[in-house]
C-alpha positions as CSV (number, residue, x, y, z in Angstrom):
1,X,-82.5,-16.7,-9.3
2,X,-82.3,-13.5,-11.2
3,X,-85.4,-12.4,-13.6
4,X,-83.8,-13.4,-16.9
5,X,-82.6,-16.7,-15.5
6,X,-86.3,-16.9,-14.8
7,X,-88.0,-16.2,-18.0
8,X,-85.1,-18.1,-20.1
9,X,-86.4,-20.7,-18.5
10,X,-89.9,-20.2,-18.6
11,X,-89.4,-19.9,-22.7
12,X,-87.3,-22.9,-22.6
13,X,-90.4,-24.6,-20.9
14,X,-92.8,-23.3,-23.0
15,X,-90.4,-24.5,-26.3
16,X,-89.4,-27.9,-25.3
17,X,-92.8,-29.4,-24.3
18,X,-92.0,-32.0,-27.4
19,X,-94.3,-34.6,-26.8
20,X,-96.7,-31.7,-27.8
21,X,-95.2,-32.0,-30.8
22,X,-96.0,-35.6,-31.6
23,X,-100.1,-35.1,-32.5
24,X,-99.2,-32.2,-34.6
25,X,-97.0,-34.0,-36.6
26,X,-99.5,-36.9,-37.0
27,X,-101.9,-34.4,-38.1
28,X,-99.7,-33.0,-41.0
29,X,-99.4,-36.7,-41.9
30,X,-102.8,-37.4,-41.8
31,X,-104.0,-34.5,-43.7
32,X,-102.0,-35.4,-46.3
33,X,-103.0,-39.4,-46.3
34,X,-106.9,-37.5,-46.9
35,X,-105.4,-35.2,-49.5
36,X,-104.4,-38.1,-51.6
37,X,-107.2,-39.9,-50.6
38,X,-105.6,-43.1,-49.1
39,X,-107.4,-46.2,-48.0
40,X,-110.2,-45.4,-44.8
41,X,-108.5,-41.1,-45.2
42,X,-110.6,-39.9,-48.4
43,X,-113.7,-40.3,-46.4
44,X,-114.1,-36.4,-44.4
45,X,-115.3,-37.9,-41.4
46,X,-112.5,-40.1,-40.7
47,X,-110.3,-37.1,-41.0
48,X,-112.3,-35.2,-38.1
49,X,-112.3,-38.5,-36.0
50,X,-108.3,-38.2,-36.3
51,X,-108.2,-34.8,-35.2
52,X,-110.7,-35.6,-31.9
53,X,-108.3,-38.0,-31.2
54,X,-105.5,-36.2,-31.8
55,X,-107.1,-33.5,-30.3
56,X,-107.5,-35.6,-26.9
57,X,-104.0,-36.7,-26.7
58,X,-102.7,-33.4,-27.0
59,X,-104.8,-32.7,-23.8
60,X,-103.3,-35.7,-22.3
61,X,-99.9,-34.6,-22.8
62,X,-100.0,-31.2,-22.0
63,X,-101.5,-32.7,-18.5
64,X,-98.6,-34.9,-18.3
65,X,-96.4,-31.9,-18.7
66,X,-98.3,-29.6,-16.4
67,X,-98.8,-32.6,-13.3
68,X,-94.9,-33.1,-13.5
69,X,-93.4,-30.3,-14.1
70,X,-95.7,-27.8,-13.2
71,X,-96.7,-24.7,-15.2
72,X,-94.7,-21.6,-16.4
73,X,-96.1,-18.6,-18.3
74,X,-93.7,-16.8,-20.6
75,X,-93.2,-13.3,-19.3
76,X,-95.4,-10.7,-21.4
77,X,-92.3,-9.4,-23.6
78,X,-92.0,-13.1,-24.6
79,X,-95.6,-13.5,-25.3
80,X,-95.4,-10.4,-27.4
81,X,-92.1,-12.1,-29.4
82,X,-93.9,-15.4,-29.8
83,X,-97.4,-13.4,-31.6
84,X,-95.0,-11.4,-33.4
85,X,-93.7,-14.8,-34.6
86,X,-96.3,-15.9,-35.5
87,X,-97.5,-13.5,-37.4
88,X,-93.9,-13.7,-39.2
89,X,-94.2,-17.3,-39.8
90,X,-97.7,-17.3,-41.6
91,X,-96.1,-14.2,-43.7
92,X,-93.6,-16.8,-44.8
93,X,-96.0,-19.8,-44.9
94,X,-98.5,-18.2,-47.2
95,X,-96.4,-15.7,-49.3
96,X,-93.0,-18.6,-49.8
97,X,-95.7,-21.4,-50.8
98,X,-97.5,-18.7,-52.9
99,X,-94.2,-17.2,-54.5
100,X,-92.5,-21.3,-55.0
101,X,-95.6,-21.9,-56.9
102,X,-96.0,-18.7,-59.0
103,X,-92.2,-19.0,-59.9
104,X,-93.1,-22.8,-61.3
105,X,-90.0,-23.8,-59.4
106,X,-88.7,-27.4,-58.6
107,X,-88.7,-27.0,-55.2
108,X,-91.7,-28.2,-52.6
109,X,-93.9,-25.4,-51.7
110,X,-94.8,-26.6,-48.4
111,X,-91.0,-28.5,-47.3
112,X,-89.0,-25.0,-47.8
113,X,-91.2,-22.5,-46.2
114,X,-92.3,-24.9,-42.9
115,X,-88.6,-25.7,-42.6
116,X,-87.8,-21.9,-43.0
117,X,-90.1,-20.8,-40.2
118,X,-89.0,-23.6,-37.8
119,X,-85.6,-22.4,-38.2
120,X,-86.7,-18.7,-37.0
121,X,-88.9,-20.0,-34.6
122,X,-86.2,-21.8,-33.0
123,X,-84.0,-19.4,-33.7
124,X,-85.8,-16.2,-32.2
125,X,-87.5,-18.4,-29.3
126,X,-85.2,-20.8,-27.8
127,X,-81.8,-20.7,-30.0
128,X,-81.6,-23.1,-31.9
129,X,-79.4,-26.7,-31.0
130,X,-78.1,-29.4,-33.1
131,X,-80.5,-31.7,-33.6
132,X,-82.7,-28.3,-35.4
133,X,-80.3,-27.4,-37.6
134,X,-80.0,-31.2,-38.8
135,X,-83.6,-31.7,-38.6
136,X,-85.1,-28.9,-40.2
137,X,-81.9,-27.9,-42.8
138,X,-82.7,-31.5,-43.9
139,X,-86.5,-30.4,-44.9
140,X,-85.2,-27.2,-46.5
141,X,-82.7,-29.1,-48.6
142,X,-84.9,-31.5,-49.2
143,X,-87.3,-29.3,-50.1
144,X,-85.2,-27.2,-52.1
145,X,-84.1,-30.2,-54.4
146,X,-84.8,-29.7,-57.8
147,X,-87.0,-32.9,-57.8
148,X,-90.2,-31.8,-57.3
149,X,-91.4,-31.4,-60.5
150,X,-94.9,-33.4,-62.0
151,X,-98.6,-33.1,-60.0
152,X,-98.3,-30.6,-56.9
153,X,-95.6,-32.2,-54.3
154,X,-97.7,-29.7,-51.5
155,X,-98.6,-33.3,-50.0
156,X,-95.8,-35.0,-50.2
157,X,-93.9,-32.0,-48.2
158,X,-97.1,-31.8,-45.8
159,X,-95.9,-35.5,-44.7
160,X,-92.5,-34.7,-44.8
161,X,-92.9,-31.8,-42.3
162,X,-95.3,-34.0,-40.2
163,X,-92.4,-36.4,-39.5
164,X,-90.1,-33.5,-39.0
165,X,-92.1,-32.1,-36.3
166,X,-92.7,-35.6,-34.6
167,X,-88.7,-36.1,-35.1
168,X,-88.1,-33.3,-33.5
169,X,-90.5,-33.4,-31.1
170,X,-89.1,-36.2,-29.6
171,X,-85.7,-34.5,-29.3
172,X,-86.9,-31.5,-27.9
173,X,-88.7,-33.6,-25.3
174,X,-85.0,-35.3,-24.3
175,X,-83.4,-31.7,-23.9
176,X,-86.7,-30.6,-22.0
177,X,-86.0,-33.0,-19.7
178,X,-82.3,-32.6,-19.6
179,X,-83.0,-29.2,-18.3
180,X,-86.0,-29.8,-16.1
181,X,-85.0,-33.2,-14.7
182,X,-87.2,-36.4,-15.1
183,X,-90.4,-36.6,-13.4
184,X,-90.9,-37.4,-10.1
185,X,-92.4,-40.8,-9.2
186,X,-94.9,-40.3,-6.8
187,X,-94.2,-42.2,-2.9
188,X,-96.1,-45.0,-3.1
189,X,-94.8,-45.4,-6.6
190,X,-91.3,-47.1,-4.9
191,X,-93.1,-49.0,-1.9
């Protein structure tokens, strides 16, 4: 295999990991059930017991991922894309909630930007496939409806963009392992 075969795949591993995805969408959720203070989530403490737990499967599946299917590192130009990334997608975060809500516009100040940097994060990491354009366009029109007028929707697209990430989570695991193959059972598994 050539280099660039190499660390395509090494970003694709590092991209696709979706089950990762699952407690960080749960969290978004979460956080906005203890934002609007819903049943056992407007007590703090129950909060931080979600994010232990959630904290703890996360650990679990990213052992999952690394007993069956080893590990990969991005190569160090790709490490440097992904900070610059980041750095791009907090930009966007901050500065498009901060601009939707000094404009007084009708759209969701959380929905549009979150939708905006998954599409460039995909876009600029991976490239991006169906299932994100449908998944995360959805949030942005969503998001850019002009419904969103009243109290602060800022909750209302955190739990939107919770389920998106869990939603595509789960289809990002399905590609991951149409392009890394199922895990292997182990021997004594089949005897």
């Amino acid at each position: 295999m050539d280099r660039r075969t190499l660390e395509t795949a090494a970003a694709k591993y590092s991209y696709l990991r979706g089950l990762l995805f699952i407690p960080g969408g749960l969290l978004g959720v979460v956080a906005a059930l203890g934002n609007a203070a819903v049943g056992p989530f407007r007590h703090d403490w129950v909060f931080f017991l979600a994010v232990a737990v959630l904290g703890v499967a996360t650990l679990l599946i990213n052992r999952y991922y690394n007993d069956n299917y080893g590990r990969l590192r991005p190569s160090s130009r790709q490490q440097a894309r992904a900070t610059v990334l980041v750095l791009v997608a907090i930009a966007v975060m901050v500065g498009g909630s901060m601009l939707l809500n000094a404009l007084d516009l009708a759209m969701n100040p959380i929905a549009v930007p979150f939708a905006i940097v998954m599409l460039l994060s995909y876009g600029f990491g991976v490239g991006l496939k169906a299932h994100h354009v449908i998944i995360w366009g959805a949030l942005l029109v969503a998001g850019a409806l002009p419904v969103w007028t009243g109290d602060d929707p800022s909750n209302t697209g955190l739990w939107l963009s919770g389920v998106a990430v869990m939603v595509c989570g789960v289809f990002d695991h399905r590609l991951f392992v149409r392009t890394f193959g199922p895990p292997e059972l182990p021997a004594h598994a089949g005897a």
